[in-house]
C-alpha positions as CSV (number, residue, x, y, z in Angstrom):
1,X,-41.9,37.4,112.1
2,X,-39.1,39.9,112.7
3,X,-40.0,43.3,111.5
4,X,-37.8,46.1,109.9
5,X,-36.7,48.3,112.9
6,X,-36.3,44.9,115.0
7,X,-33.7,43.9,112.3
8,X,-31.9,47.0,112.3
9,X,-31.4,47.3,115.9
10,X,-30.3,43.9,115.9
11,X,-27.5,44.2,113.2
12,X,-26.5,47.6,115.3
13,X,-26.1,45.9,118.4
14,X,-24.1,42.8,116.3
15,X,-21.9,45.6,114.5
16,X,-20.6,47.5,118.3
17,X,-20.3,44.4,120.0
18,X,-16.9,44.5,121.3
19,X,-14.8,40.8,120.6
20,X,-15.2,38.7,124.1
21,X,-13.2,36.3,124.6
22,X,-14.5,32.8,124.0
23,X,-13.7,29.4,125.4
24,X,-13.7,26.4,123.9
25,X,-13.1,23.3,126.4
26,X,-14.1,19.6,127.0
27,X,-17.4,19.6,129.6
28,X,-17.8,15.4,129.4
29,X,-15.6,12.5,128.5
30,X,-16.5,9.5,128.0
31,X,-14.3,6.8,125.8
32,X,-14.8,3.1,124.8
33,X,-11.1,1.1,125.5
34,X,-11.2,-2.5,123.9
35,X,-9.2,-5.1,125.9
36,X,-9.1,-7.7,129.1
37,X,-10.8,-6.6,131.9
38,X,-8.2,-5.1,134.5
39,X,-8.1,-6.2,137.9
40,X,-5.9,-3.6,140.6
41,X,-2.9,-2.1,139.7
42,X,0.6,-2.7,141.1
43,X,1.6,-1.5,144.5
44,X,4.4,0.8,142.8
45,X,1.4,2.4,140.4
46,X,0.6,6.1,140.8
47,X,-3.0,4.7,139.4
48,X,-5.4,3.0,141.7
49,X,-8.7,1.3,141.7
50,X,-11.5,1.7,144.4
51,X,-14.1,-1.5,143.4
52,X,-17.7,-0.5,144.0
53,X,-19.5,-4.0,145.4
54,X,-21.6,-3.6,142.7
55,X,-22.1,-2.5,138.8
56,X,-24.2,-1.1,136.6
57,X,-27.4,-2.4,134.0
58,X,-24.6,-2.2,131.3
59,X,-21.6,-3.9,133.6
60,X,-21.0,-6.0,136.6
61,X,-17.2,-4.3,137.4
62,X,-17.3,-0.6,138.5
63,X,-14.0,1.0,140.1
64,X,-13.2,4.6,140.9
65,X,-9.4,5.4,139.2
66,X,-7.2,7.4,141.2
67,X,-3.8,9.0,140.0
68,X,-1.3,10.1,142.5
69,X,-4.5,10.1,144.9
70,X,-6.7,12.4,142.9
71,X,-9.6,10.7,141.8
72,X,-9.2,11.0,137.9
73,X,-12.9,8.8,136.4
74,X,-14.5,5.6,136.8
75,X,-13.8,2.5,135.2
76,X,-16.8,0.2,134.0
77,X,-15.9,-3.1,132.5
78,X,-17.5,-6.7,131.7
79,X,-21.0,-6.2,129.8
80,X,-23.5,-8.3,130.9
81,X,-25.2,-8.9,127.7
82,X,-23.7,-11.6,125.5
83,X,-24.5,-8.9,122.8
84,X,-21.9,-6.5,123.7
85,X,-18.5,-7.2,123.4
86,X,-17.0,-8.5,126.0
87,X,-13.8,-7.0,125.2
88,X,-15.6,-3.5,125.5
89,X,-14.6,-1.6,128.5
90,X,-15.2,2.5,129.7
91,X,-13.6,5.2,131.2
92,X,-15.4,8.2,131.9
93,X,-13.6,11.3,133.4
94,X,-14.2,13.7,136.3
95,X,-15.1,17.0,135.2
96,X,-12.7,19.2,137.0
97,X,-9.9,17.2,134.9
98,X,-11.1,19.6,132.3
99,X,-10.4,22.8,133.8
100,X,-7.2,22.0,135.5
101,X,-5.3,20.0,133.2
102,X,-4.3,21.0,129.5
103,X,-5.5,18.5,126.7
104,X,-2.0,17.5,126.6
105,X,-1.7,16.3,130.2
106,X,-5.2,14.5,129.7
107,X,-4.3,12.8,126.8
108,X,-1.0,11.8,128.5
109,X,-3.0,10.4,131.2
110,X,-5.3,8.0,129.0
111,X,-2.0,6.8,127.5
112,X,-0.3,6.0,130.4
113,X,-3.9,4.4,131.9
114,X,-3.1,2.6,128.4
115,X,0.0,1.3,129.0
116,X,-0.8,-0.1,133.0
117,X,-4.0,-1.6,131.4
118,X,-2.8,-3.1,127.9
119,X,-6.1,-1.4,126.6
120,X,-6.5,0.4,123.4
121,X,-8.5,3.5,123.0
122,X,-11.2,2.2,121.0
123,X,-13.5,5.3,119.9
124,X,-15.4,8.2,121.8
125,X,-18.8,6.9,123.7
126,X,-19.7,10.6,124.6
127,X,-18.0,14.3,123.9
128,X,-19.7,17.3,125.4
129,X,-17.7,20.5,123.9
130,X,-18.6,23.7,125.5
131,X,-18.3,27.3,124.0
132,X,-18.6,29.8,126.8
133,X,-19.1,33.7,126.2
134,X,-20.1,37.2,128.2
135,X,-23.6,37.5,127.0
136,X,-23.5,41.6,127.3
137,X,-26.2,42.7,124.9
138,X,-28.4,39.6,126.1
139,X,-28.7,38.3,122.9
140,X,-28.1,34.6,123.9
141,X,-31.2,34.8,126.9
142,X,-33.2,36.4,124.2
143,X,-32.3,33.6,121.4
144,X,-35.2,30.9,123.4
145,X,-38.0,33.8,122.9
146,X,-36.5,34.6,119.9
147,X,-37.1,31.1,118.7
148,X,-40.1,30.7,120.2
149,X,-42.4,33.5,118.6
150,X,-40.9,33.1,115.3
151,X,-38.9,35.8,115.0
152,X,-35.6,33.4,114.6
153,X,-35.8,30.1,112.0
154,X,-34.0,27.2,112.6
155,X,-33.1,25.4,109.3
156,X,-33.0,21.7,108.7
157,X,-35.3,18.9,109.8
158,X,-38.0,19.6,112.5
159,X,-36.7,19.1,116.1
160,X,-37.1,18.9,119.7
161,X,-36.9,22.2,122.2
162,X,-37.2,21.9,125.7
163,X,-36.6,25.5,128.1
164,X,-35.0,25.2,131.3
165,X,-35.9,27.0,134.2
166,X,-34.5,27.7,137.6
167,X,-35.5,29.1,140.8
168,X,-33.3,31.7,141.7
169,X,-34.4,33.8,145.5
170,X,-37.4,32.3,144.8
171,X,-38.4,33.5,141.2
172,X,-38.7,31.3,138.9
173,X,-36.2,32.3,135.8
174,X,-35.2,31.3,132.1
175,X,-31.6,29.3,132.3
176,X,-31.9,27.8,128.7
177,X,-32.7,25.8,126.2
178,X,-32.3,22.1,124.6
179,X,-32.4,21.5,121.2
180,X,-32.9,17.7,119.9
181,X,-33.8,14.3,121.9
182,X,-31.9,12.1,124.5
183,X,-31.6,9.5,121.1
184,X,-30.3,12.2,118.7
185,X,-26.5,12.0,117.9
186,X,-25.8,15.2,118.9
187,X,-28.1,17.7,121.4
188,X,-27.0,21.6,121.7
189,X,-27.9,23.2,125.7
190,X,-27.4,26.8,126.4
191,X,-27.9,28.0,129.5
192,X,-26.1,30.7,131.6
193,X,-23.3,29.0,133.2
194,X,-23.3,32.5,135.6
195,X,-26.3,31.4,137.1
196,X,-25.7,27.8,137.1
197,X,-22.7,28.2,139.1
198,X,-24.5,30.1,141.7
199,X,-26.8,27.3,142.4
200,X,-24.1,24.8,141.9
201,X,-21.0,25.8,142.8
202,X,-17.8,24.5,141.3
203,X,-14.7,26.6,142.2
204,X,-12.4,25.5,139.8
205,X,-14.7,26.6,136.7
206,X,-14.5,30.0,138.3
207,X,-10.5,29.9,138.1
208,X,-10.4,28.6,135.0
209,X,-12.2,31.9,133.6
210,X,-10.0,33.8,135.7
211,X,-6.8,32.5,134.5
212,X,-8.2,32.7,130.7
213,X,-9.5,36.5,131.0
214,X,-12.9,35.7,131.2
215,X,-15.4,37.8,133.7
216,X,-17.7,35.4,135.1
217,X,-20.5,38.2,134.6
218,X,-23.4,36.8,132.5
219,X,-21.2,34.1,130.7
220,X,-23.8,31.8,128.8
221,X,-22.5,28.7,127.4
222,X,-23.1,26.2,124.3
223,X,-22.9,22.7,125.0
224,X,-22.7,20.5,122.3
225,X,-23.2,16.4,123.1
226,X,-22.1,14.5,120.5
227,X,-22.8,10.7,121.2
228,X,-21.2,7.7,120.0
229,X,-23.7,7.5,116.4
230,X,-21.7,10.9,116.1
231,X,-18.7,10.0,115.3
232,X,-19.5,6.7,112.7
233,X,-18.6,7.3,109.5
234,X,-16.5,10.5,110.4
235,X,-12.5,10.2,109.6
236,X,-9.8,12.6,110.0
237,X,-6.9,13.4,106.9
238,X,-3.7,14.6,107.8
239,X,-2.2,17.3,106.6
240,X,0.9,15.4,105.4
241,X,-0.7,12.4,103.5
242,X,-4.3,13.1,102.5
243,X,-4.6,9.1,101.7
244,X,-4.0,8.0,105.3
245,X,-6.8,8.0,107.9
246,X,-7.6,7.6,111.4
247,X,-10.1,7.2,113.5
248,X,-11.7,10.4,116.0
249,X,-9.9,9.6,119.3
250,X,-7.1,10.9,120.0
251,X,-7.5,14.2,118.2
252,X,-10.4,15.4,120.7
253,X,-7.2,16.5,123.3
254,X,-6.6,19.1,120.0
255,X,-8.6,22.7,120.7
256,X,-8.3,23.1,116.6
257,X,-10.1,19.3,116.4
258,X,-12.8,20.8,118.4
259,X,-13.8,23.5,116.4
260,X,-13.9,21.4,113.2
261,X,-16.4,19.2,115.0
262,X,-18.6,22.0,116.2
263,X,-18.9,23.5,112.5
264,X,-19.6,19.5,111.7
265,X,-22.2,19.4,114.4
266,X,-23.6,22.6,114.0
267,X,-24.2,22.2,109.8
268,X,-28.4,21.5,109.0
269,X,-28.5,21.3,112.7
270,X,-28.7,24.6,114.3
271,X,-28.0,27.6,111.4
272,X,-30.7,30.0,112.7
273,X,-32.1,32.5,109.8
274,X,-34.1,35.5,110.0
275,X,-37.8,35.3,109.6
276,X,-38.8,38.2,107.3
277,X,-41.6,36.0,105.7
278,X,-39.7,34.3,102.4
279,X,-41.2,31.3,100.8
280,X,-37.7,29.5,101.6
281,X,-35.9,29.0,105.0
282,X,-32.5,29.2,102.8
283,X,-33.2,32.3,101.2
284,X,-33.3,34.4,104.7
285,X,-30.5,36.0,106.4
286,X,-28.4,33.7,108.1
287,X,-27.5,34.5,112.1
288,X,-24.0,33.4,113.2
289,X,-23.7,32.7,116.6
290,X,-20.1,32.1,116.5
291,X,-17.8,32.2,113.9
292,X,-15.9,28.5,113.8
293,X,-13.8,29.2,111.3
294,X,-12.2,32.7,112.9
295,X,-11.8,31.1,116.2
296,X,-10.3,28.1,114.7
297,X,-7.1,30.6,113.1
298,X,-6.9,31.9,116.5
299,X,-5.4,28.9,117.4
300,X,-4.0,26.9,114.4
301,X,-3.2,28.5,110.8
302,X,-4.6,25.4,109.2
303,X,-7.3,23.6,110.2
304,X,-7.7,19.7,110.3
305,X,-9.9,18.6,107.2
306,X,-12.6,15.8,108.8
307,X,-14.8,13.8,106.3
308,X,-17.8,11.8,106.8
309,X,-18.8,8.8,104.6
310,X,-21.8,9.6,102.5
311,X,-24.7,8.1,104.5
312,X,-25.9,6.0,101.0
313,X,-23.1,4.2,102.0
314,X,-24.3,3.6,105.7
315,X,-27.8,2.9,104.7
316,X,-26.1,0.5,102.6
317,X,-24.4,-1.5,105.7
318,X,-27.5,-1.5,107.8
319,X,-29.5,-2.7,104.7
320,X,-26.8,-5.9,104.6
321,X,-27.2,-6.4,108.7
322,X,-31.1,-6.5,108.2
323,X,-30.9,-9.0,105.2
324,X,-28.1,-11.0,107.6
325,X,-30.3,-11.3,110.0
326,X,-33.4,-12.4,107.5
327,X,-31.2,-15.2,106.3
328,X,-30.4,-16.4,109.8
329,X,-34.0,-16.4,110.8
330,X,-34.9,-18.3,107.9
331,X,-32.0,-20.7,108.1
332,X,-33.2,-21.8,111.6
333,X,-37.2,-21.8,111.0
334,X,-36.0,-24.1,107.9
335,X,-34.2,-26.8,110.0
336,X,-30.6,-24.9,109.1
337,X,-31.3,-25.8,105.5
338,X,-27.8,-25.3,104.0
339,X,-28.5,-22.6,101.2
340,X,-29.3,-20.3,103.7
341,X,-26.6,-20.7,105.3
342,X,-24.7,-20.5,102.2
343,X,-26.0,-17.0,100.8
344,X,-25.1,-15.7,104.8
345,X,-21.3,-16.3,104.8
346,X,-21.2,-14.9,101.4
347,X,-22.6,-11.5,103.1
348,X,-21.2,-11.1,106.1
349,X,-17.2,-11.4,103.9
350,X,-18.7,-7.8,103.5
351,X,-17.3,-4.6,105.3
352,X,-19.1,-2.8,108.3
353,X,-18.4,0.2,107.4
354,X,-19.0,1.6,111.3
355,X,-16.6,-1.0,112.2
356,X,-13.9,-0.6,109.2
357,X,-14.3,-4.8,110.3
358,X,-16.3,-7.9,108.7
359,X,-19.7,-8.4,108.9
360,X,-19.0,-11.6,110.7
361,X,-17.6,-10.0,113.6
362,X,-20.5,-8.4,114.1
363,X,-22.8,-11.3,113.4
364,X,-20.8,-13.8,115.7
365,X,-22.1,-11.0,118.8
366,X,-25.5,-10.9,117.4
367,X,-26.7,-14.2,116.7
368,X,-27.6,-15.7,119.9
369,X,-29.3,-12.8,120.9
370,X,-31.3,-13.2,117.5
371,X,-32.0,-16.8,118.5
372,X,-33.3,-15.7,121.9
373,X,-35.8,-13.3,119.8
374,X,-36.9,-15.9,117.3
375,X,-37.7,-18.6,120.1
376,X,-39.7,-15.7,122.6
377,X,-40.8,-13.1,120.1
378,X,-41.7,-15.3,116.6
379,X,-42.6,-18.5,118.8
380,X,-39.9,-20.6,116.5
381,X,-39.4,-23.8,118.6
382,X,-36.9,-25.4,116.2
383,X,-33.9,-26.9,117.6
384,X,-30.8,-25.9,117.2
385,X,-27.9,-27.6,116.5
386,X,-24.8,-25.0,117.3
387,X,-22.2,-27.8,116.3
388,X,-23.8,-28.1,112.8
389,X,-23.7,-24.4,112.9
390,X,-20.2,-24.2,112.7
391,X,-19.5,-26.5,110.1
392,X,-21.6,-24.5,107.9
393,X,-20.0,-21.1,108.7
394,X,-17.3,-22.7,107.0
395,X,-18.8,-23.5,103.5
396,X,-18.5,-21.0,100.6
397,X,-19.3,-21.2,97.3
């Protein structure tokens, strides 16, 4: 528990803190494009493709993409599983993109990857935004000890920490910290970037700070990874018509769309509290690490307004996939007795709300999968007759 003195000297220190400059930038890309798999380019194309002889678990076609001969991401395409649409397709960026190209060049080099491909940009598989900062009162190295002994609360539901640390001229040192799991929808590092760039060095981070007044001295960074379970259910309004929506992809090459995601990602997540010993979490002090909202004017006056759907309503569409899939089991143990059958198309008429699609659509990838696991898993050796099937996806009441 924090004590008196140890409270004061930490609102002193808070209160002549000069302002440091703090960056805000993309770290890790990785977006979901929905079309033909692409073979090479033509011979007049500033992009290129460099085939790999083989894939990955998820897909059998791997290329590196090059523009105008810089090597700009790799392209993954053709799933393997029949449960994945085969229509899904990846390109993940290089990271010094990043730190020598502005959003708007990035962005205009997906479109135009776009446009030679005849492939949509689908939705975000992986964002990684980083906030990077002078840590001169060592506040941010002492946050993991902070946390540790009690001293510092961390509001919300109970997580995963794991500490980092690096040998550095042989002693062995605290780089940071982890906070949630590899399965979470979102997991916040912080680490000093300083010291991680002396062990592994990348030259063009360096000139980035440079060029944007930071002093690589110290600089300890915030690294938010927000995965693909992220982003369901999350919508953007614009400013001009409040009643039209659209989906999180394209924004994330807009600084001011970053910020609004970290205060999304950082709400019940991280908000650290004082400990001073009250019966409630919400009832101590609350410690800002960074204020969102100030930054966020820095750059725009008004800041983009992102909803999410109210999980109720989410529960609600998984609670309709699980029931889907409970007919289906029961329409094939019972010799695809045609009531079942019946009761199914009626449900999957419903909207997926993580899709904005049909329920069928969703089905139509799922259910030979769920045969697989009926005949290995439940032992159901029934036959199945897929043209029969058919005929009754088309009855309705």
């Amino acid at each position: 528990m924090i004590t008196y003195k140890e409270r004061h000297q930490l609102r002193k220190r808070q209160k002549n803190q000069p302002q440091e400059n703090t960056l805000i930038n993309i770290d890790y890309l990785i977006v979901n494009l929905d079309g033909q798999p692409f073979g090479e380019f033509p011979e007049l194309s500033d992009f290129k493709m460099q085939p790999y002889d083989y894939g990955t678990k998820i897909f059998s076609i791997r290329s590196d993409v090059y523009y105008k001969n810089e090597k700009i991401g790799q392209y993954l395409a053709s799933p393997r599983s029949a449960i994945i649409d085969a229509n899904l397709a990846q390109l993940q960026f290089e990271n010094h993109l990043f730190y020598t190209k502005t959003p708007n060049e990035l962005r205009e080099l997906l479109e135009n990857f776009c446009d030679e491909t005849n492939y949509n940009f689908k939705s975000i598989n992986r964002l990684d935004i980083c906030l990077d900062k002078s840590d001169l009162n060592n506040s941010y190295r002492n946050l993991y000890n902070n946390i540790m002994s009690g001293n510092y609360l961390i509001s919300g539901r109970p997580k995963n920490i794991q500490s980092y640390f690096e040998t550095f001229k042989g002693k062995s040192i605290l780089n940071g910290f982890q906070v949630g799991k590899r399965t979470s929808d979102k997991i916040i590092r912080c680490y000093n970037k300083t010291l991680s760039l002396q062990l592994t060095e990348k030259p063009y981070i360096n000139e980035y700070y440079a060029s944007n007044g930071l002093k690589n001295d110290n600089v300890w960074r915030f690294e938010y990874q927000l995965n693909s379970a992220f982003f369901r259910g999350l919508q953007e309004n614009s400013k001009a018509d409040l009643t039209t929506s659209q989906a999180m992809t394209w924004n994330i090459f807009d600084k001011n769309m970053l910020y609004e995601l970290l205060q999304i990602a950082n709400k019940g997540f991280f908000e650290l509290r004082e400990n001073t010993g009250k019966s409630q979490i919400n009832k101590e002090k609350e410690i800002v690490l960074f204020d969102f909202q100030f930054l966020q004017k820095q750059i725009a006056k008004f800041s983009p307004i992102v909803k999410r759907y109210k999980k109720i309503h989410l529960s609600t569409t998984t609670i309709k996939k699980r029931l889907a899939k409970s007919l289906f089991r029961e329409y094939y143990s019972n010799n695809q007795e045609v009531s079942f059958i019946v009761a199914l198309n009626l449900l999957l008429e419903d909207i997926d709300l993580t899709s904005d699609k049909k329920l069928l659509n969703w089905f139509n990838n799922k259910c030979r999968f769920y045969l697989h696991e009926f005949r290995t898993k439940e032992k159901i050796q029934n036959i199945f007759d897929f043209k029969l099937f058919e005929e009754h996806q088309l009855l309705f009441l």
